[in-house]
Backbone as numpy.savetxt, mean C-alpha at the origin, in Angstrom:
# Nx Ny Nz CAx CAy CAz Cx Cy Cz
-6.41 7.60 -15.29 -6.93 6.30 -14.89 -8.30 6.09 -15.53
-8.25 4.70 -15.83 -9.69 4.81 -16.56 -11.07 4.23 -15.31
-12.30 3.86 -15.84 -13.06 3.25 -15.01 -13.05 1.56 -14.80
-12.06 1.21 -15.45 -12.31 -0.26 -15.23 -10.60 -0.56 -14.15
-9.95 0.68 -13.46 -9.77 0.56 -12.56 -9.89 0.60 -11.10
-11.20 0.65 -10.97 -12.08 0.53 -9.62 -12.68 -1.26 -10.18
-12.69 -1.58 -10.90 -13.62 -2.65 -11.34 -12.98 -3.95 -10.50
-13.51 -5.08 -9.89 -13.13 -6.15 -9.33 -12.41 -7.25 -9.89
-11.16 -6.86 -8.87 -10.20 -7.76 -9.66 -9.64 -8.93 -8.48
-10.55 -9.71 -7.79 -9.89 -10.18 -7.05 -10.36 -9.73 -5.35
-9.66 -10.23 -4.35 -9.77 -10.24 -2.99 -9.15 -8.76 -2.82
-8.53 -8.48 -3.56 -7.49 -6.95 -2.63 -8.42 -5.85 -3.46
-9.63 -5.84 -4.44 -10.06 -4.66 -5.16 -10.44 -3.42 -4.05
-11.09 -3.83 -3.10 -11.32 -2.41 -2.31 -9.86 -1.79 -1.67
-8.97 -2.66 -1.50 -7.68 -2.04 -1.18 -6.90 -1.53 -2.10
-7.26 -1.67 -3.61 -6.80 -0.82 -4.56 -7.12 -0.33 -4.78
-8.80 0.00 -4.86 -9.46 1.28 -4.61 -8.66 2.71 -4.05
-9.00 1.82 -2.24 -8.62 3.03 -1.35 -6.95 3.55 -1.84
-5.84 3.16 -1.99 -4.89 2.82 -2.69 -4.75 4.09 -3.74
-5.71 3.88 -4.94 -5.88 4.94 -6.17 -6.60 5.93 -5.48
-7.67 6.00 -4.08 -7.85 6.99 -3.75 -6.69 8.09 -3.07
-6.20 7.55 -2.58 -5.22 8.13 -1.42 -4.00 8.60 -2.77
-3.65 7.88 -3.43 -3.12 8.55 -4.48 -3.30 9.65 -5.03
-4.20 9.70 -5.59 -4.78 10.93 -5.98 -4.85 11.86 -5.25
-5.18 12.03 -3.74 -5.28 12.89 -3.34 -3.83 13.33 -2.71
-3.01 12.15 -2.81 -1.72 12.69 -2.62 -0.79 14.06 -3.90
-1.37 13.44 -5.32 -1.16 13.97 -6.02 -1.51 15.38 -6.60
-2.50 15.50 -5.89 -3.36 17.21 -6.01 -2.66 18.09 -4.80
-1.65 17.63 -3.92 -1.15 18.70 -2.84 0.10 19.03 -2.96
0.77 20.04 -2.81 1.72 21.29 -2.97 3.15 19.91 -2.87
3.72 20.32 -3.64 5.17 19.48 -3.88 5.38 18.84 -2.38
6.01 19.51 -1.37 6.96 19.29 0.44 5.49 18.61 0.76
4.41 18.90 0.67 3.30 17.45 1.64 2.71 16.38 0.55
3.37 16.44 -0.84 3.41 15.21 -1.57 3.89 13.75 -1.37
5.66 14.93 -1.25 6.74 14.00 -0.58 6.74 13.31 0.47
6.13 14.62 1.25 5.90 13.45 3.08 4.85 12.70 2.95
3.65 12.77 2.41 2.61 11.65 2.05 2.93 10.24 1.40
4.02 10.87 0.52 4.34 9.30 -0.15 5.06 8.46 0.59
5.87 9.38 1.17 7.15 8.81 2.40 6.22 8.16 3.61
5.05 8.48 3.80 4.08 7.98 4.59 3.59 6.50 3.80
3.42 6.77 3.21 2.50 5.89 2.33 3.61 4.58 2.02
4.73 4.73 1.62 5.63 3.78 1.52 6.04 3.23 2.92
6.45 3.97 4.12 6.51 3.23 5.23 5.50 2.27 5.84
3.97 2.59 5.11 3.10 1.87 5.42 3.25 0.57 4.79
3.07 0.70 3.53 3.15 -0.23 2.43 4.01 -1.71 2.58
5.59 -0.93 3.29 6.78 -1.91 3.61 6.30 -2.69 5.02
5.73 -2.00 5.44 5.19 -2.51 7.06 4.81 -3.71 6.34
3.34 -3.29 6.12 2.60 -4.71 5.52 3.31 -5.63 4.79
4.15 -5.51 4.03 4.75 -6.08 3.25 5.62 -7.02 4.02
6.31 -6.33 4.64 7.43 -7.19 4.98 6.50 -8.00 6.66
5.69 -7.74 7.40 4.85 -8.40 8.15 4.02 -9.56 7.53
3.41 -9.04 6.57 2.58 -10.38 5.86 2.83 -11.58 5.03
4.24 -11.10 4.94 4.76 -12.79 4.19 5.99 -13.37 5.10
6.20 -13.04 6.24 7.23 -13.91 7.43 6.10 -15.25 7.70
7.16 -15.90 6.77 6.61 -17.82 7.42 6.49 -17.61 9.32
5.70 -18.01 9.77 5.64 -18.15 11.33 6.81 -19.02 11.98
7.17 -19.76 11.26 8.61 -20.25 11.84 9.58 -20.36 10.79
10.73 -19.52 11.10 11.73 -19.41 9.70 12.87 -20.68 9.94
12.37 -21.74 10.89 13.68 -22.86 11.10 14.49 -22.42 11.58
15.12 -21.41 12.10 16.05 -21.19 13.30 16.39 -22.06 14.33
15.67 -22.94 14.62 16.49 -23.98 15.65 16.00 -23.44 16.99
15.93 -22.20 16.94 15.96 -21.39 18.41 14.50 -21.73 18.75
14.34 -22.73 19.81 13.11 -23.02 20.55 12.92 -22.84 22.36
């Protein structure tokens, strides 16, 4: 990674920061707590993901 990936790119840069931090340190530990870190790290990821872009009302009818 070079240094002009900490550099400000926008509203989410400190969350890509922490992001390339947590990476890295995922990447320096023994194969079996790599895996479960990432497997951590992706259940997080999908959380947000799939929480932060549900329109507040999807038109369902159901009121």
């Amino acid at each position: 990674m070079s240094e002009m990936d900490g550099e400000a790119h926008g509203d989410g840069s400190r969350e890509e920061e922490g992001l390339l931090s947590r990476l890295e340190v995922i990447e320096a530990q023994p194969l079996a707590e790599r895996a479960e870190a990432y497997a951590n790290l992706h259940g997080e990821l999908s959380a947000r993901l799939e929480g932060g872009d549900a329109p507040p009302n999807r038109g369902t009818g159901n009121m």
